[in-house]
FIRO-288242 format. One record per residue: residue in one letter; x negated, y negated, z of N, C-alpha, C, O in turn; residue number from 1. Coordinates in Angstrom, 1 decimal. Example, Ala and Ser with C-alpha at 12.3 -4.5 7.8 and 13.67 -1.06 7.14 Angstrom:
// FIRO-288242
 drenmar     nu     nv     nw    cau    cav    caw     cu     cv     cw     ou     ov     ow drenpa
       a  -13.2    5.7    7.8  -12.3    4.5    7.8  -13.2    3.3    7.8  -14.2    3.3    8.5      1
       s  -12.8    2.2    7.1  -13.7    1.1    7.1  -12.9    0.0    7.9  -13.4   -1.1    8.0      2
//
This chain:
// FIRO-288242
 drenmar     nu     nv     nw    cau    cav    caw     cu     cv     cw     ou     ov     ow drenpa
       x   -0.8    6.2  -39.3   -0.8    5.3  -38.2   -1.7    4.1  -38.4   -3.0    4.2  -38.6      1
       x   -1.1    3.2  -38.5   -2.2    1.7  -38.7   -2.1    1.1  -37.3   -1.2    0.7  -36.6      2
       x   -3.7    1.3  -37.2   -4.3    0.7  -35.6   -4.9   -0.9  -36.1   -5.8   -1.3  -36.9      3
       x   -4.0   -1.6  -35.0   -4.6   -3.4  -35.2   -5.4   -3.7  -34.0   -5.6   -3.0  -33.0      4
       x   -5.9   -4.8  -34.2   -6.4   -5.2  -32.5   -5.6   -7.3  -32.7   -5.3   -8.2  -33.5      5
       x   -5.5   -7.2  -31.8   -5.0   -8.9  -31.6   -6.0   -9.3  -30.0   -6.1   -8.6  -28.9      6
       x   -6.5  -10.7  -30.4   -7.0  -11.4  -29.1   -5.8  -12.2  -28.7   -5.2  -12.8  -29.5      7
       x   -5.5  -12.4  -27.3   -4.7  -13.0  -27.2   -5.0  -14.0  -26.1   -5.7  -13.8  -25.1      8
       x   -4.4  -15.6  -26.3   -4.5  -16.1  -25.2   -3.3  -16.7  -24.9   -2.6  -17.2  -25.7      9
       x   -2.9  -16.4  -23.3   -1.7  -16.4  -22.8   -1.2  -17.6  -21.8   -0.9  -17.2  -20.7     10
       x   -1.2  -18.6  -21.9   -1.2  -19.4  -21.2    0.2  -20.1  -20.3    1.4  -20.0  -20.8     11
       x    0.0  -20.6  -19.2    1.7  -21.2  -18.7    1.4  -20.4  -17.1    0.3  -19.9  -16.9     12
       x    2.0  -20.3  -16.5    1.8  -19.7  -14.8    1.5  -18.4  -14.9    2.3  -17.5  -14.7     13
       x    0.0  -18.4  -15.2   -0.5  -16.4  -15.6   -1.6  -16.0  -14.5   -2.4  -15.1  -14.5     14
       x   -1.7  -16.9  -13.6   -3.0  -16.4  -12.7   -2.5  -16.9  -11.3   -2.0  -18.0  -10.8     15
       x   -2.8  -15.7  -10.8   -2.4  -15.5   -9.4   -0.5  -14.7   -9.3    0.3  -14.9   -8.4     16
       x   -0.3  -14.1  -10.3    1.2  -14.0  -10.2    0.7  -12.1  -10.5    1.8  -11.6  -10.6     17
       x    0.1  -11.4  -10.6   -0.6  -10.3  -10.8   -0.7  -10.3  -12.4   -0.9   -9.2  -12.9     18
       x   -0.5  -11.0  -13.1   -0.4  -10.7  -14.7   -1.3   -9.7  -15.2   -0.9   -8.9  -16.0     19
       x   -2.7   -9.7  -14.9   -3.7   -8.6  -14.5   -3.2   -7.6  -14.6   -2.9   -7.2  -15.8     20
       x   -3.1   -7.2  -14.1   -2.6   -5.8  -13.5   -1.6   -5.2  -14.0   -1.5   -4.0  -13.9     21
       x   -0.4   -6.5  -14.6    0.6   -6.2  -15.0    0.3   -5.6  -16.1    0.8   -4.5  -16.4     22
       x   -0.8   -6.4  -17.2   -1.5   -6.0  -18.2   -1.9   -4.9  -18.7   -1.7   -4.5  -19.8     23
       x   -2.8   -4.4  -17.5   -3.6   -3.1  -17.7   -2.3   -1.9  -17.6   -2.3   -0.8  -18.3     24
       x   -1.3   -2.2  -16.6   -0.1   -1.4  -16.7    0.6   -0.8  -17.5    1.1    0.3  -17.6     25
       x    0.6   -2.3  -18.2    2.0   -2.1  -19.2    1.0   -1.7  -20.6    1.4   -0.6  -21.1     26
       x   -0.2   -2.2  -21.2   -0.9   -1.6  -22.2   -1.4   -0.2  -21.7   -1.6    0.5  -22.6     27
       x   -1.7    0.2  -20.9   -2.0    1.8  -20.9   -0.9    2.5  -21.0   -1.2    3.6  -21.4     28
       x    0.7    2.3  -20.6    1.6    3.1  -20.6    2.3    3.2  -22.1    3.1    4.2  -22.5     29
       x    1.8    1.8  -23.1    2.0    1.6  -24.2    1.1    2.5  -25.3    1.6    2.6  -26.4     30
       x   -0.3    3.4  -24.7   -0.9    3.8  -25.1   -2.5    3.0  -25.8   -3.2    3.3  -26.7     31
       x   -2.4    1.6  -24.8   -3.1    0.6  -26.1   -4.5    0.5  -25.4   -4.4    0.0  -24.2     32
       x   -5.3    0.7  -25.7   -6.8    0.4  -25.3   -7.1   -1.4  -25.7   -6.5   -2.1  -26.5     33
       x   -8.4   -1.7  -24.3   -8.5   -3.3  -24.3   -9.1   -3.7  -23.0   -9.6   -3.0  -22.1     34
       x   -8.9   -5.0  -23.2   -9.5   -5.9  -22.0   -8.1   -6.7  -21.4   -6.9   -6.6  -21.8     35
       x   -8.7   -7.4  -20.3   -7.8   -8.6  -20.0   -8.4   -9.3  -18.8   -8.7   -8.7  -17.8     36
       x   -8.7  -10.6  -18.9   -9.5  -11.0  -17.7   -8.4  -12.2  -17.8   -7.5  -12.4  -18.6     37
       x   -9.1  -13.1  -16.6   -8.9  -15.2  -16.1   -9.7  -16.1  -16.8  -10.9  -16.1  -16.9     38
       x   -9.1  -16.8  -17.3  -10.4  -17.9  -17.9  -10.2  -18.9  -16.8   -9.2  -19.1  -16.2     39
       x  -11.5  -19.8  -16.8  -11.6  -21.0  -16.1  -10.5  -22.1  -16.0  -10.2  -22.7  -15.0     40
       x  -10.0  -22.0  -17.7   -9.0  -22.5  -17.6   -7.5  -22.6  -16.9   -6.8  -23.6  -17.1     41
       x   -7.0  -21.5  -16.2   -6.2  -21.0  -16.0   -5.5  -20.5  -17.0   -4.3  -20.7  -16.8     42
       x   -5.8  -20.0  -17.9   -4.9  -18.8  -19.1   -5.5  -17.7  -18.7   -6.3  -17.7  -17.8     43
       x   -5.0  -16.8  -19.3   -5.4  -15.4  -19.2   -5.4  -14.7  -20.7   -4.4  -14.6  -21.5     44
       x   -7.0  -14.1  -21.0   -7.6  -13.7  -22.4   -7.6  -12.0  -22.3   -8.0  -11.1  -21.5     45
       x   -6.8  -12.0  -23.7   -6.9  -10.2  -23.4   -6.9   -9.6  -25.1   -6.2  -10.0  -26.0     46
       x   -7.8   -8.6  -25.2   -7.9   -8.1  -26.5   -7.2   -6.8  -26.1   -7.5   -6.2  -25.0     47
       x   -6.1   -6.3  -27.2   -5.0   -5.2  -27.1   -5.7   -4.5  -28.7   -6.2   -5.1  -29.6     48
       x   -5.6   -3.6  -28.6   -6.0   -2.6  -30.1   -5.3   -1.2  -29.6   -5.4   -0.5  -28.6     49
       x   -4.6   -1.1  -30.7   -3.6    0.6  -31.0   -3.1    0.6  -32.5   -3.7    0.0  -33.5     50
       x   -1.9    1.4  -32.4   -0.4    1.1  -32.9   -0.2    0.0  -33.3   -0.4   -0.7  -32.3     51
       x    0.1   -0.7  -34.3    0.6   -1.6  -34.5    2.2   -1.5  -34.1    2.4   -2.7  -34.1     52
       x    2.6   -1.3  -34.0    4.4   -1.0  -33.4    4.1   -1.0  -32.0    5.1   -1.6  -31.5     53
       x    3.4   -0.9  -31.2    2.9   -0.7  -30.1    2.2   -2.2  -29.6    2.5   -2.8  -28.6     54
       x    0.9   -2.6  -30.7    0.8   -4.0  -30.1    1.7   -5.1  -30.1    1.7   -5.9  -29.1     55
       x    2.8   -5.2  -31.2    3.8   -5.7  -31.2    4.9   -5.9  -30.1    5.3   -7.1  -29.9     56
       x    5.6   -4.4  -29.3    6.0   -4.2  -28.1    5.2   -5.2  -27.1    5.5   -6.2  -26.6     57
       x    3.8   -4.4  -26.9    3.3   -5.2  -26.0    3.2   -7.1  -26.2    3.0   -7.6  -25.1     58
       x    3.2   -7.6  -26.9    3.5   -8.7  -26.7    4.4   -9.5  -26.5    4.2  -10.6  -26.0     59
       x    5.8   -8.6  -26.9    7.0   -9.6  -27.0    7.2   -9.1  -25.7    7.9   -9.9  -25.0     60
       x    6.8   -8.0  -25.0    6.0   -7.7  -23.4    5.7   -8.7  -22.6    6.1   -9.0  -21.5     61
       x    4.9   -9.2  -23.4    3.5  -10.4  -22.5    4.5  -11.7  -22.4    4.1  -12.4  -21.6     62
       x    5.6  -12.2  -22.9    6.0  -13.3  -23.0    6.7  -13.3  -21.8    7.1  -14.5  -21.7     63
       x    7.0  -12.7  -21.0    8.1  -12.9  -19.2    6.7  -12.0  -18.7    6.3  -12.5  -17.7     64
       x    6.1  -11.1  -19.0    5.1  -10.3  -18.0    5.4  -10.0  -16.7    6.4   -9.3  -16.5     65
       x    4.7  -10.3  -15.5    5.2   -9.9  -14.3    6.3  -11.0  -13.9    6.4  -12.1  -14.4     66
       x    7.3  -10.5  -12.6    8.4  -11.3  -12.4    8.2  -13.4  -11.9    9.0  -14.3  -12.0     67
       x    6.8  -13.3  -11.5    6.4  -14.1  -11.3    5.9  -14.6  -11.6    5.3  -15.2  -10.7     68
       x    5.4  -15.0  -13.0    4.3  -15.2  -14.2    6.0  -16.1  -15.1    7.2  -15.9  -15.1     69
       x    5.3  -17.0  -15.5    5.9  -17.7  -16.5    5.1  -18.0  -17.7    4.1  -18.6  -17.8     70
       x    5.7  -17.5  -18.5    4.2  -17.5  -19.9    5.1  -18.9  -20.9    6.2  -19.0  -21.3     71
       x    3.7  -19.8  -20.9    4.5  -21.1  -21.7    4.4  -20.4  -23.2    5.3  -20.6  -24.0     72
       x    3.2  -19.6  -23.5    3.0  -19.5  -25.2    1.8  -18.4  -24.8    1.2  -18.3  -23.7     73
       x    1.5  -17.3  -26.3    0.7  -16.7  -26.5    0.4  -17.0  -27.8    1.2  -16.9  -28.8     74
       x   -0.8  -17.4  -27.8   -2.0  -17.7  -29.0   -1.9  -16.1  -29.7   -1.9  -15.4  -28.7     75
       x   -1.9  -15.4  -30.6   -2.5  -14.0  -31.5   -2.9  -14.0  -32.5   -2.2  -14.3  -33.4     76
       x   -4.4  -13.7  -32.7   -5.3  -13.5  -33.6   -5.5  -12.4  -34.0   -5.8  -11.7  -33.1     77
       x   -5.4  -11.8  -35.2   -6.0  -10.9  -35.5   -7.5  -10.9  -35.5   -8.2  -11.9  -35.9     78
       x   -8.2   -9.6  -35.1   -9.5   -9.5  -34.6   -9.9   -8.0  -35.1   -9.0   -7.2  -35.3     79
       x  -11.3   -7.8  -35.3  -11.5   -6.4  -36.0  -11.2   -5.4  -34.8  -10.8   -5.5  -33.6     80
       x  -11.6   -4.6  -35.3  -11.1   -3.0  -34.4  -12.8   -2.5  -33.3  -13.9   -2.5  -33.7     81
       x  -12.4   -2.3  -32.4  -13.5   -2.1  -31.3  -13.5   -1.0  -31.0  -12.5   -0.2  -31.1     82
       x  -14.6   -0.7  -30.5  -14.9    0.7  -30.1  -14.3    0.9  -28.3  -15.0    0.9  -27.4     83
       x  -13.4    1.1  -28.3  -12.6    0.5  -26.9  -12.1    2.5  -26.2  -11.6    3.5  -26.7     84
       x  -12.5    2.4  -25.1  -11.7    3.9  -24.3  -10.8    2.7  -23.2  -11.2    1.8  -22.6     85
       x   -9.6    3.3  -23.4   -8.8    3.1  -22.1   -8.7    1.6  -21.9   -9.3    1.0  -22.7     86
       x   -8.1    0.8  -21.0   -7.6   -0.4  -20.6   -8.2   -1.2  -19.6   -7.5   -1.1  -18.6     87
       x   -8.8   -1.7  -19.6  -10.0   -2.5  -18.4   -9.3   -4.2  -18.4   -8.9   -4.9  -19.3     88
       x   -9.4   -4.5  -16.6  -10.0   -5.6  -16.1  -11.7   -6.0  -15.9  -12.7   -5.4  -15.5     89
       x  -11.4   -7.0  -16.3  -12.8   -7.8  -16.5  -12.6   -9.2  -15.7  -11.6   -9.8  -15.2     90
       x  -14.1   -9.6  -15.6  -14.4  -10.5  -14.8  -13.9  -11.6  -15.3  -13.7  -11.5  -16.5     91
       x  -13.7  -13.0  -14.5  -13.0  -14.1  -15.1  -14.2  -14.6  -15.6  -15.3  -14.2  -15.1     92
       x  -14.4  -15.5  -16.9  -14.7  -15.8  -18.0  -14.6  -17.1  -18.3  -14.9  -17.5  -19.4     93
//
């Protein structure tokens, strides 16, 4: 099993549409431990680490996200591996 981590920045109509939540949703059912908060900017920043088969799902995921979220583009970086339990919201940033 090869575990990745990717930082992601998600930008285009992602705050205020629950993308949050949609996040923490859809990566815990994915099995994927992480973050996901709001930036000032209006994007939304989220570090995903599992499965690589799994982070991948989740992204091509993140691109429609919740029904009312329009994702213009996701930034993905590969980033080292964290000591991460479970799927957390975080404060905007």
């Amino acid at each position: 099993m090869l575990v990745i981590a990717r930082h992601l920045m998600i930008l285009g109509q992602v705050q205020g549409v629950f993308y949050r939540n949609w996040t923490v949703e859809t990566a815990s059912s994915l099995g994927l431990a992480g973050w996901v908060r709001n930036r000032m900017d209006g994007s939304v920043e989220a570090l995903v680490q599992g499965e690589a088969d799994m982070v991948a799902r989740f992204i091509t995921l993140a691109q429609d996200g919740p029904p009312a979220a329009k994702v213009a583009r996701i930034d993905a970086t590969d980033v080292a591996e964290e000591a991460l339990n479970g799927f957390e919201k975080r404060p905007t940033a």
